[in-house]
C-alpha distance (Angstrom), angle and dihedral (degrees) to the residues before:
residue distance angle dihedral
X1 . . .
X2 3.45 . .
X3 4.19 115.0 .
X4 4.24 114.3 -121.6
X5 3.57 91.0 -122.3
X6 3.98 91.0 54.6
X7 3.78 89.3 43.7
X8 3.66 87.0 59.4
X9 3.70 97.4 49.1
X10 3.75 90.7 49.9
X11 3.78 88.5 50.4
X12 3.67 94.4 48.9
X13 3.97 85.2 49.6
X14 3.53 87.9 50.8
X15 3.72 94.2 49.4
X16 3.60 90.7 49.5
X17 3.62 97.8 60.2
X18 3.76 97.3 43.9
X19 3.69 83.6 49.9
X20 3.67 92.8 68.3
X21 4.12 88.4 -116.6
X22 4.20 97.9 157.5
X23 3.75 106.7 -111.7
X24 4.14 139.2 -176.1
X25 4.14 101.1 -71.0
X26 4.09 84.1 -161.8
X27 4.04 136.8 22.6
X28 3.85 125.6 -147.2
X29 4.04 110.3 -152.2
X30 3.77 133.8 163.1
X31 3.72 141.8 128.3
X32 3.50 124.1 -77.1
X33 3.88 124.3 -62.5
X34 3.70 94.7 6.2
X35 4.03 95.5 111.1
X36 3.90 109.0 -83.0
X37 3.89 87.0 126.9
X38 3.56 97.2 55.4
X39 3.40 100.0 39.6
X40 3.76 89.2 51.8
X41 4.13 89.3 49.7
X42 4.25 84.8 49.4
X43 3.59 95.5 46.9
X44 3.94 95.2 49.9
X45 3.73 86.5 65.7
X46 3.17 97.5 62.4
X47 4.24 123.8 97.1
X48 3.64 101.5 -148.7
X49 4.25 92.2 54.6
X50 3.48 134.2 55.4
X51 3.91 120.7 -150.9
X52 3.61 123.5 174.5
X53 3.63 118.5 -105.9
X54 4.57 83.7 -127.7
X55 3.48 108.8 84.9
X56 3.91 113.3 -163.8
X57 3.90 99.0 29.5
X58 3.80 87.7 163.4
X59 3.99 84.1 -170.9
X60 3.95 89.6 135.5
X61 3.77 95.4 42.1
X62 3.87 93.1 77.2
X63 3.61 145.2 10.5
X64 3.50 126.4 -102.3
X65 3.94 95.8 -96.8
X66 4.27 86.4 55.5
X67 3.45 91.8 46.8
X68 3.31 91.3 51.1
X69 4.22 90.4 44.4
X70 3.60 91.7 41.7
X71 3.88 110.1 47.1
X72 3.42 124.4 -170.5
X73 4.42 114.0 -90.8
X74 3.46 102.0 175.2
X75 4.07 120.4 100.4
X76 3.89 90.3 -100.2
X77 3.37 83.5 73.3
X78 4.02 135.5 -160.0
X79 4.06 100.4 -75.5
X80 3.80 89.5 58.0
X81 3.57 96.1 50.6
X82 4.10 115.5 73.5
X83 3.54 104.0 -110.2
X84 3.95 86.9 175.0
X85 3.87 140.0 49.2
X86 3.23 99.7 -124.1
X87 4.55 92.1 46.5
X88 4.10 72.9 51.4
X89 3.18 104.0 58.3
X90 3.56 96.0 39.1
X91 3.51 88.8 63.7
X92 3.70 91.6 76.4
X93 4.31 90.3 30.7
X94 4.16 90.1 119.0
X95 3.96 102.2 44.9
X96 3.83 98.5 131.4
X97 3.78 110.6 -131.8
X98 3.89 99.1 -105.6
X99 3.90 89.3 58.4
X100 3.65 140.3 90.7
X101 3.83 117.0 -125.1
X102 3.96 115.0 -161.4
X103 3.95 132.9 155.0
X104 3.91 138.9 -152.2
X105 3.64 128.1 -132.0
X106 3.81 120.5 144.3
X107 3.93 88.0 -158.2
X108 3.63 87.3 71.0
X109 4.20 83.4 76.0
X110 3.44 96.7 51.0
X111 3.72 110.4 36.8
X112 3.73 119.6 83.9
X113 3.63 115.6 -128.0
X114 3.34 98.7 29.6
X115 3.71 93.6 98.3
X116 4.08 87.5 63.7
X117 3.75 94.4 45.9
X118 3.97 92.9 54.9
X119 3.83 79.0 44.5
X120 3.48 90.9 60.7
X121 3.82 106.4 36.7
X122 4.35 95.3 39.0
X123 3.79 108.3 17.1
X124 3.84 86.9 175.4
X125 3.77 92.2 51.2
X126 3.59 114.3 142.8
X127 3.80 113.5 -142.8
X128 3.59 125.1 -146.9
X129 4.03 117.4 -170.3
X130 3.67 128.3 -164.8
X131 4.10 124.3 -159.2
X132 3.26 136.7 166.5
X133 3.53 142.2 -162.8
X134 3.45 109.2 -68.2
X135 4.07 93.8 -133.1
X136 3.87 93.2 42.2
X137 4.10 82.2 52.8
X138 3.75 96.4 56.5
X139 3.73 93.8 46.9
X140 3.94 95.4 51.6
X141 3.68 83.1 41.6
X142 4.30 93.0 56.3
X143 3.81 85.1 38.5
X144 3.85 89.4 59.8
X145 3.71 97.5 39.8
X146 3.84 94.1 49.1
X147 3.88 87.8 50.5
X148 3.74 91.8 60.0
């Protein structure tokens, strides 16, 4: 069963597409230190698509009450992540026409429901998914966490 106040985001998503609003034509998801980050630094180079320069804007990943619940702790920080649709959508506000607009989050993988919000907002999405070898994953992973 699907909660009122996700029903409502979902319907605002909805509403947002079929109001024309410009929205990401493909998502790039995958787990941790498997290459989201440098496709998304490759990708932003290129003319024809349009990536935002926030990486990790976890909008889709929860509603509006978890975002609110679950506040972003990382050194991005909360006031460069959209906390609202419209500071979503206005991420992606200046794609020209003849490009491509896509976004990274690797909490898109992860977080249920976030398949059915994408749904909802870009029903055309394309969806492009990064792994890794689960061995090679845990060493980058110690590698990181012993340079901290």
């Amino acid at each position: 069963m699907v909660r009122t106040g996700e029903q409502e985001f979902r319907r605002a998503l909805r509403e947002a597409h079929l109001g024309g609003a410009r929205v990401p034509d493909f998502f790039i998801v995958g787990h941790a230190k498997c290459g989201t980050t440098a496709l998304h630094q490759m990708l932003q180079t290129h003319p024809q698509l349009y990536i935002p320069a926030i990486k990790e804007t976890q909008f889709l990943s929860r509603s509006p009450q978890e975002r609110a619940q679950y506040a972003p702790r990382t050194a991005r920080g909360p006031a460069r992540r959209p906390q609202t649709l419209d500071a979503y959508l206005s991420l992606f506000a200046t794609v020209a026409s003849a490009q491509r607009a896509g976004e990274a989050s690797t909490e898109y993988l992860r977080t249920p429901g976030t398949a059915a919000r994408i749904a909802e907002l870009c029903p055309q999405a394309r969806i492009i998914a990064l792994f890794r070898e689960p061995a090679d994953f845990l060493r980058s992973l110690h590698l990181q966490l012993l340079e901290v």
